[in-house]
Rosetta silent file (secondary structure, phi, psi, omega in degrees, C-alpha in Angstrom):
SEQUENCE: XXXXXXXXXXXXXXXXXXXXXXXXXXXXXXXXXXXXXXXXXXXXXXXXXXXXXXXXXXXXXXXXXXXXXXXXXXXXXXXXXX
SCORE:     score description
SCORE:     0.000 S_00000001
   1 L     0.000  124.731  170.568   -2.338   -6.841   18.415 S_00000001
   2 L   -99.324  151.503  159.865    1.118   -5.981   19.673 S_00000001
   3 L     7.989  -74.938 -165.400    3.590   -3.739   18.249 S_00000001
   4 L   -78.249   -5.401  169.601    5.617   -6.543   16.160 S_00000001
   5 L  -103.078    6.249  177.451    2.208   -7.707   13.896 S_00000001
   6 L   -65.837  116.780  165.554    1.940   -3.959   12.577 S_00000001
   7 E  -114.666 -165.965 -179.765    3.244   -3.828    8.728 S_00000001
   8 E  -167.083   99.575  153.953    2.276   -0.842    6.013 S_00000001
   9 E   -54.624  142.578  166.811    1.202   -2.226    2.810 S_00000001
  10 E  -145.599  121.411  174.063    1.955    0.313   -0.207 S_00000001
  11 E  -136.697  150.637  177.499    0.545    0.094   -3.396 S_00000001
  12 E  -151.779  164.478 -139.150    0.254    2.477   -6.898 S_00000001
  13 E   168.786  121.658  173.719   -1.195    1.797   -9.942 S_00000001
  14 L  -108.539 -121.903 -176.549   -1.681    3.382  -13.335 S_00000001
  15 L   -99.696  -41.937 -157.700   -4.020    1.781  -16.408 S_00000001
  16 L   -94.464  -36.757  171.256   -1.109   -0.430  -17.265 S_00000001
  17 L  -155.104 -160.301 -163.652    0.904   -1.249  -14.567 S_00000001
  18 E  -163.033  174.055  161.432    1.710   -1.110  -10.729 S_00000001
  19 E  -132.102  156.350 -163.756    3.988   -1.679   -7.752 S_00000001
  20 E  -174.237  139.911  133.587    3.275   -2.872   -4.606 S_00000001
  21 E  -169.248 -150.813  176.209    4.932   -3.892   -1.415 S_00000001
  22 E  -128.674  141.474 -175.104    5.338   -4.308    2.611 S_00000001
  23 E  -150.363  161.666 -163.019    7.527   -2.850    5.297 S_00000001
  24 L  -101.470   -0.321  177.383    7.778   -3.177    9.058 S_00000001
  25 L  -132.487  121.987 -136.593    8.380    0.931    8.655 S_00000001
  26 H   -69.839  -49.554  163.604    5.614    3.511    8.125 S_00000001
  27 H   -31.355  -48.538  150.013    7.788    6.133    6.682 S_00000001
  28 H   -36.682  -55.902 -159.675    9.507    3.671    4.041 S_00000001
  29 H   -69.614  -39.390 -173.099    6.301    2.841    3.009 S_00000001
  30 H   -95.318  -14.969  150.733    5.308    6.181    2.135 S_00000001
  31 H   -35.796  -88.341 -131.160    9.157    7.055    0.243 S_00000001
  32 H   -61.213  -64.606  177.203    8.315    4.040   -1.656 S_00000001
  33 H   -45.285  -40.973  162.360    4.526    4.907   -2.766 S_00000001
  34 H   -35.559  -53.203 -165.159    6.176    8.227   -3.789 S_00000001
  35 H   -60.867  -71.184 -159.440    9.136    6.635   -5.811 S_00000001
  36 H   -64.075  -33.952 -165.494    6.509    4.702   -7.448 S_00000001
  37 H   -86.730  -16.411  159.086    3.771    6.700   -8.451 S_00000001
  38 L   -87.853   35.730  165.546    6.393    9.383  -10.092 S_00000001
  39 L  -113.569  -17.622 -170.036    7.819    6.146  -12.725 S_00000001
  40 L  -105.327  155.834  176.362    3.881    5.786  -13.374 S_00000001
  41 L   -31.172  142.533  164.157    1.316    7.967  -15.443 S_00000001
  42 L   -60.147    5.016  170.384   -0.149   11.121  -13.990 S_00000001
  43 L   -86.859  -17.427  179.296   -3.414    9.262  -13.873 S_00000001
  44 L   -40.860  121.577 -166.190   -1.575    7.108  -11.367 S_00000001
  45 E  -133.040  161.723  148.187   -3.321    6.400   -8.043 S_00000001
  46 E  -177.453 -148.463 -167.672   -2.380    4.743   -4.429 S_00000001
  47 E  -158.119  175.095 -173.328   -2.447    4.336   -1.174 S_00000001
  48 E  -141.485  117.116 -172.441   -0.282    3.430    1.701 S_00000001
  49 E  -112.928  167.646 -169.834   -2.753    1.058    4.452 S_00000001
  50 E   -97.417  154.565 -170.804   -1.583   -0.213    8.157 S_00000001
  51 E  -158.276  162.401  155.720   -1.747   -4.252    7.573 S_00000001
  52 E  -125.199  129.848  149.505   -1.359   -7.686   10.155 S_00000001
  53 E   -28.433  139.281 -162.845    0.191  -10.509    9.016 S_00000001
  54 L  -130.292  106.300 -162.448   -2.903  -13.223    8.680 S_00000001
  55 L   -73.933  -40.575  179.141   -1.008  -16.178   10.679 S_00000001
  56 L   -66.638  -45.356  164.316   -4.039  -18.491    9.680 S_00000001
  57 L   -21.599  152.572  179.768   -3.872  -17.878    5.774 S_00000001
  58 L  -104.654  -23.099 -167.616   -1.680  -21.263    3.754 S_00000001
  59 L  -136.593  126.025 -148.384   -0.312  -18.773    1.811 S_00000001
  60 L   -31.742  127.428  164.181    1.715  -14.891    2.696 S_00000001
  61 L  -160.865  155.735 -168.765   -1.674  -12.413    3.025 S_00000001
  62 E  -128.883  170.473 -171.825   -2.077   -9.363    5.572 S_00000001
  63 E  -126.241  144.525 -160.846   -5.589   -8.328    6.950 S_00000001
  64 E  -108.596  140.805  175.908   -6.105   -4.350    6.423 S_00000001
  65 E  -127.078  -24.142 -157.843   -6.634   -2.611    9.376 S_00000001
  66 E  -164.840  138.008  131.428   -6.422    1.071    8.308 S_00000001
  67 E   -79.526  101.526 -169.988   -5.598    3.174    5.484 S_00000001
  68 E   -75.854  -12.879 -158.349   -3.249    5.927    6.567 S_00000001
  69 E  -169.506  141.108  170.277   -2.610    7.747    3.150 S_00000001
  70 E  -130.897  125.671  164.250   -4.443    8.189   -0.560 S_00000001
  71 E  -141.352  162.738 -175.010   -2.362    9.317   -3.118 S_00000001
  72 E    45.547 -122.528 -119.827   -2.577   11.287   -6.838 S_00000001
  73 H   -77.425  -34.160 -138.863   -6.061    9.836   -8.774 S_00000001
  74 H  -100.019   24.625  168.920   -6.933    8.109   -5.254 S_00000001
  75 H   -99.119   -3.018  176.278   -7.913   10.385   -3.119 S_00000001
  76 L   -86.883   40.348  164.183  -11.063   10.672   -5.021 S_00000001
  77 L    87.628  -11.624  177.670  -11.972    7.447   -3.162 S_00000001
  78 L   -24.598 -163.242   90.144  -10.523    5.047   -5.660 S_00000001
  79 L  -111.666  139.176  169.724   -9.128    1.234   -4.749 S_00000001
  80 L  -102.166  130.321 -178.896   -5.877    0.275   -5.746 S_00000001
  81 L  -108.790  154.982  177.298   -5.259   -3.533   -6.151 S_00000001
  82 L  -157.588    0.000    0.000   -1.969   -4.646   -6.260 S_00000001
């Protein structure tokens, strides 16, 4: 993998609703999982994972290579879908 297929996935999640997205910059990614999980419930969990673009996939999808960060309910081990 070089340099340029690295992305950071970010996702949060409450009961009711969520945010999610992707960024080519690791820091953004974890502003943004901030931003989001304080517009969502204090029950509110996510995570911020290292991702590759999955060049074979018909349709946009990234293959998880890491999870760099668990945050609020989801450090107890949760998964957050997004």
């Amino acid at each position: 993998m070089n340099r340029d297929d690295a992305f950071y996935a970010w996702a949060a999640q409450d009961a009711t609703q969520g945010s999610c997205g992707v960024t080519a910059v690791p820091d953004l990614a974890r502003h943004r999982i901030r931003e989001a999980l304080a517009k969502l419930t204090p029950d509110a969990a996510g995570l911020v994972e290292k991702v590759r673009l999955d060049r074979s996939a018909r349709q946009r999808s990234y293959i998880r290579l890491t999870v760099l960060g668990r945050y609020g309910a989801a450090s107890d081990g949760g998964e957050v879908a997004c």
